[in-house]
C-alpha positions in Angstrom: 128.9 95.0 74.7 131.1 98.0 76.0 129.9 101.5 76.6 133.0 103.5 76.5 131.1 106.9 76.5 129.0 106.5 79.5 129.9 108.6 82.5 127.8 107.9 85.3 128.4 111.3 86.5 126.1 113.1 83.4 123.3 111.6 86.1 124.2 113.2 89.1 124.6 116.6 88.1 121.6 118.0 89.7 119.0 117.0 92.5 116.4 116.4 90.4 118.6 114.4 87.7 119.4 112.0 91.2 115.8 112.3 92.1 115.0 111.1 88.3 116.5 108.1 88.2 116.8 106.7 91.8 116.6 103.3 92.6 115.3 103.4 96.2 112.3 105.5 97.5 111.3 106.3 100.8 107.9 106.5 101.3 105.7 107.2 104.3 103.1 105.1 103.2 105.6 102.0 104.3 106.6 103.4 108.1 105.6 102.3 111.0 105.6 104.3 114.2 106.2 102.8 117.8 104.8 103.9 120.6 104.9 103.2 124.3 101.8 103.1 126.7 101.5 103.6 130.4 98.6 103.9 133.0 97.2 107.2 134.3 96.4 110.3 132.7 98.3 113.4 131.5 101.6 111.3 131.3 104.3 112.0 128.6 107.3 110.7 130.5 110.2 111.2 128.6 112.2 107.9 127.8 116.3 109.0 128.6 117.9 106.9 126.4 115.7 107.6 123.2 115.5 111.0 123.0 111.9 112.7 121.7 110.4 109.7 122.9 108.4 108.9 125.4 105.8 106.7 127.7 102.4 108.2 127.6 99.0 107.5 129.0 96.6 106.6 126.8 94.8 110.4 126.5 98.3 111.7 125.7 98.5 108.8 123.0 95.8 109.6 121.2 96.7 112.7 120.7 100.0 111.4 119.2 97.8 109.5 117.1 96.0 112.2 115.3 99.2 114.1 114.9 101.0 111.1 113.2 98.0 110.6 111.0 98.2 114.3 110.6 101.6 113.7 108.8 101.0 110.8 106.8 102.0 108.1 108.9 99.3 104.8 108.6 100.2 102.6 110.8 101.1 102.5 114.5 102.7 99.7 117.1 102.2 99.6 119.8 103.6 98.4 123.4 102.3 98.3 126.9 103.7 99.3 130.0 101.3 97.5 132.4 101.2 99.2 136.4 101.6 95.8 138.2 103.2 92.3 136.6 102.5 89.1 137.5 104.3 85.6 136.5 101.4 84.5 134.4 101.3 88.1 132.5 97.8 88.6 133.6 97.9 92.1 131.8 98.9 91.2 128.6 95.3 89.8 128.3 92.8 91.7 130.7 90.1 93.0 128.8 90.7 96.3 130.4 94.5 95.8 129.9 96.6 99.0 128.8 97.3 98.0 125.3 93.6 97.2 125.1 92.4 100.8 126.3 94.7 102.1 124.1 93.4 100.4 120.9 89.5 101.5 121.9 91.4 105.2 122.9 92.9 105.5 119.7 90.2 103.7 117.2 87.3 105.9 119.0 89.2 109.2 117.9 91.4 108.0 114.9 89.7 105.1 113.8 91.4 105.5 109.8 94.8 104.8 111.5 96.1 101.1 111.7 96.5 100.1 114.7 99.2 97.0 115.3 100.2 95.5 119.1 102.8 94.0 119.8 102.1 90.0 121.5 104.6 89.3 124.0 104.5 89.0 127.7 108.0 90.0 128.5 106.3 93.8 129.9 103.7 92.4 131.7 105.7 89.3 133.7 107.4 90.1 136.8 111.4 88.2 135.5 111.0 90.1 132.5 111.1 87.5 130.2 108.6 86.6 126.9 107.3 83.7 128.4 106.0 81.5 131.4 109.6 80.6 133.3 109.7 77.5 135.3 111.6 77.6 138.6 113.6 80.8 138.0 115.4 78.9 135.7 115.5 80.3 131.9 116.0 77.5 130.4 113.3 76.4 131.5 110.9 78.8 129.9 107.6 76.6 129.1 106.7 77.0 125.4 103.4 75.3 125.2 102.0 76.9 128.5 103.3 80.5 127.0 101.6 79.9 123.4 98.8 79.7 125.5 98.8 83.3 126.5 99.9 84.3 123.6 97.0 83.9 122.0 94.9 85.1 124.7 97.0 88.4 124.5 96.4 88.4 120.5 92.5 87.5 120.4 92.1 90.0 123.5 93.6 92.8 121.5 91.7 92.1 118.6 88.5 92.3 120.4 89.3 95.6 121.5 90.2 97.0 118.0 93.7 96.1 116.8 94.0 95.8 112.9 97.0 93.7 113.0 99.2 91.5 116.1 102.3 91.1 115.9 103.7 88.5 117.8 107.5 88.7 119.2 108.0 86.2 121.8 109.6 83.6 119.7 108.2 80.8 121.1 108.0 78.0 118.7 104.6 77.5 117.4 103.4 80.9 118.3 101.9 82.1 114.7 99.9 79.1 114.3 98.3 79.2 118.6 97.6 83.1 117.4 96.1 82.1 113.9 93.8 79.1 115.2 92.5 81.6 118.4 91.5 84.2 115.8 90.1 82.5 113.5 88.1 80.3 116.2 86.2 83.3 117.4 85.4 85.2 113.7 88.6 87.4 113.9 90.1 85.3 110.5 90.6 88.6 108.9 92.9 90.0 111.4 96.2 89.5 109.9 99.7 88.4 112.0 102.8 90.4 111.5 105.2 88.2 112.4 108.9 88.6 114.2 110.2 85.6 112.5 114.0 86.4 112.9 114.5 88.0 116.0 117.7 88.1 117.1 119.4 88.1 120.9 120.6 91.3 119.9 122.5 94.2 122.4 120.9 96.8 120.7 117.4 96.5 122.7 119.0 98.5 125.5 116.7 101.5 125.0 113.6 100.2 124.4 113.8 98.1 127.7 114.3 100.9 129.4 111.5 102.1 127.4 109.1 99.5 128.0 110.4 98.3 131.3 111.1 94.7 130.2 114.5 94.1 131.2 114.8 90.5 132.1 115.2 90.2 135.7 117.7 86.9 135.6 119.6 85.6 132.9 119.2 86.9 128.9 116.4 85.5 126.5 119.5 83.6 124.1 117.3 80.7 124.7 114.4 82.0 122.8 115.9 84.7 120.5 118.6 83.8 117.9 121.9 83.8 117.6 123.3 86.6 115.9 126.2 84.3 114.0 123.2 82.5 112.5 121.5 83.6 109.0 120.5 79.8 107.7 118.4 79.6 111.2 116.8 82.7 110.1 115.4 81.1 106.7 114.3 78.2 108.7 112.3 80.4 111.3 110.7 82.5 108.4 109.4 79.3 106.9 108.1 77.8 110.2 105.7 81.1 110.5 105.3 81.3 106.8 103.7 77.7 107.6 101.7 78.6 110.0 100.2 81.3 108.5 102.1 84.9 109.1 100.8 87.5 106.8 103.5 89.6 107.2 107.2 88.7 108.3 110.1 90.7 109.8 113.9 90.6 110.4 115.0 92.2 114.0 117.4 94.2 114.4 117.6 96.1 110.6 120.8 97.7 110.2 123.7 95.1 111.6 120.9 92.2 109.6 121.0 93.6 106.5 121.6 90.3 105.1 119.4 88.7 106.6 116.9 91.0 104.9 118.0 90.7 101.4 118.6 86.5 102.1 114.2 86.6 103.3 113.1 89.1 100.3 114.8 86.6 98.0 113.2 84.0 99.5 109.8 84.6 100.5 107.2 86.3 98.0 105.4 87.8 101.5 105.6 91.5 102.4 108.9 92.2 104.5 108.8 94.3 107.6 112.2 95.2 109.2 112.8 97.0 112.9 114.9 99.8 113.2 115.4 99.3 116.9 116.1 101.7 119.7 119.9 100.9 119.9 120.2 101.8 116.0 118.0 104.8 116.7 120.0 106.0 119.8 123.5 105.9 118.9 122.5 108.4 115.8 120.7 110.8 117.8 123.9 110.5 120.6 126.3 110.8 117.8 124.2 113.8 116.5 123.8 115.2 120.0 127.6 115.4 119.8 128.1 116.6 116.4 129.4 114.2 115.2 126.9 113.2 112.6 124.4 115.3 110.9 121.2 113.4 111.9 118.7 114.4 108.5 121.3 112.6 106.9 122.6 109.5 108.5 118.7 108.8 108.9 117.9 108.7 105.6 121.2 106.7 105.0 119.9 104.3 107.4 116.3 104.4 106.2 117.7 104.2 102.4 119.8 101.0 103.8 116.6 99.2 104.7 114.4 99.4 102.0 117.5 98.7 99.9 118.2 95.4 101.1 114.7 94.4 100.6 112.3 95.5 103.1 108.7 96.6 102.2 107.7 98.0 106.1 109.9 99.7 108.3 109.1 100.1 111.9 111.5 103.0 113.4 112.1 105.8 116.0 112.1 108.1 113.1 108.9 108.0 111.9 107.5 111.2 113.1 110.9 112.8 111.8 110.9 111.1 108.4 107.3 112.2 108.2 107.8 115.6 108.1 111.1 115.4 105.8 109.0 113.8 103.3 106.4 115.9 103.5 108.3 119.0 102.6 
């Protein structure tokens, strides 16, 4: 059937016309805010590469906490900056850990906000990498000895409050060692966000910086995925579909969009999607320059994720978006 009098343009006359009949909402209900903390008190250590960010002790953190629930955001991630490493990641784990005086920081003052950490041990091990390395020698890195820890690390955090782990060390089988350590000591309700397709990707520059986890030898293209492959991606999804992720993510967003609308197609699971630091600081660069008008390219970007099919978005912005929304 043909329309020959329909002119797209009668809907874009106005704002609110657009407004009316626009397919893609932002919401702050589906944002997630990372944050990055450190030892000490009083710290707010601005993070160079990712500007209005910072590393903050866990006092300063809560702070941040009531001010993001002050503006709508729900949910929180976050990441640990320990004050000594170890090669076994003894930190990652330690009941009095950072992550884990964050959690009991941030549920004793904010307790409506959810809380989600990050599982890895790539912060807390002295090479840098996200799991136990045998003999220097990346290659090397011992799955089943790193699972392990994982799920100390995930049933450690739980203890101390978290509402939701999210492991990201991509070591095969590392949903299902989190899943059975949870439910083994009444934690069953505690749900696993899952970074299913995380990609060796070069735009984790800033938050290394951030969270001090450069590797200290070699890269992690052992463990992470290669960016050429989206099939792989569909087969890692289903591996931690299997063993029970609640929640499933694609990592990087922006140069994966793809790979977002290839999982929402193919998964009836909620979709979470990272807007990572390197996404996050080439905008705010651009815009430092004036070369971009950062409101906009932001909600482009933001737009761009949920379009492709993602429920959750973890990004930079979230504080920024918050108050845009909000207006």
């Amino acid at each position: 059937m043909q329309f020959p009098d329909y002119r797209p343009r009668r809907l874009r006359k106005n704002e609110n016309l657009r407004r009316l009949v626009r397919e893609t909402i932002i919401s702050i209900d589906n944002i997630v805010y990372p944050l990055f903390v450190v030892g000490g008190k009083d710290v707010k250590k601005p993070i160079a590469s990712m500007p209005g960010h910072f590393q903050m002790s866990v006092d300063i953190l809560v702070k941040e906490a009531r001010e993001a629930k002050a503006t709508g955001i729900l949910a929180l991630l976050l990441f640990g900056i320990p004050d000594k490493k170890d090669e076994r990641a003894s930190g990652a784990y330690a009941k009095d850990g950072i992550i884990q005086q964050a959690v009991r920081g941030i549920k004793d003052t904010v307790p409506e906000i959810l809380v989600i950490t990050d599982v890895c041990l790539c912060e807390y091990t002295s090479h840098g990498h996200c799991g136990i390395v045998e003999n220097g020698n990346v290659l090397n890195v011992l799955n089943d000895a790193s699972l392990e820890l994982l799920a100390k690390t995930a049933l450690s955090q739980a203890q101390a409050g978290a509402d939701m782990v999210a492991p990201s060390a991509m070591m095969d089988g590392q949903v299902a060692a989190i899943r059975e350590a949870l439910d083994e000591n009444a934690l069953g309700d505690i749900p696993i966000m899952a970074y299913c397709a995380k990609y060796a990707s070069a735009f984790y520059g800033p938050f290394r910086e951030a969270a001090e986890s450069a590797p200290q030898f070699g890269d992690r293209k052992a463990y992470q995925m290669d960016p050429a492959n989206a099939d792989e991606a569909i087969r890692e999804i289903s591996l931690d579909v299997a063993e029970g992720a609640d929640i499933i993510m694609v990592k990087p967003a922006l140069p994966y969009l793809d790979i977002i609308y290839r999982a929402k197609q193919e998964f009836d699971l909620p979709l979470a999607a990272y807007n990572v630091s390197g996404e996050y600081s080439m905008i705010k660069a651009a815009a430092q320059a004036g070369w971009l008008d950062e409101e906009k390219t932001m909600f482009e970007t933001l737009t761009a994720i949920k379009r492709a099919g993602a429920d959750i978005i973890i990004t930079y912005w979230a504080k920024e978006a918050a108050r845009l929304l909000n207006k």
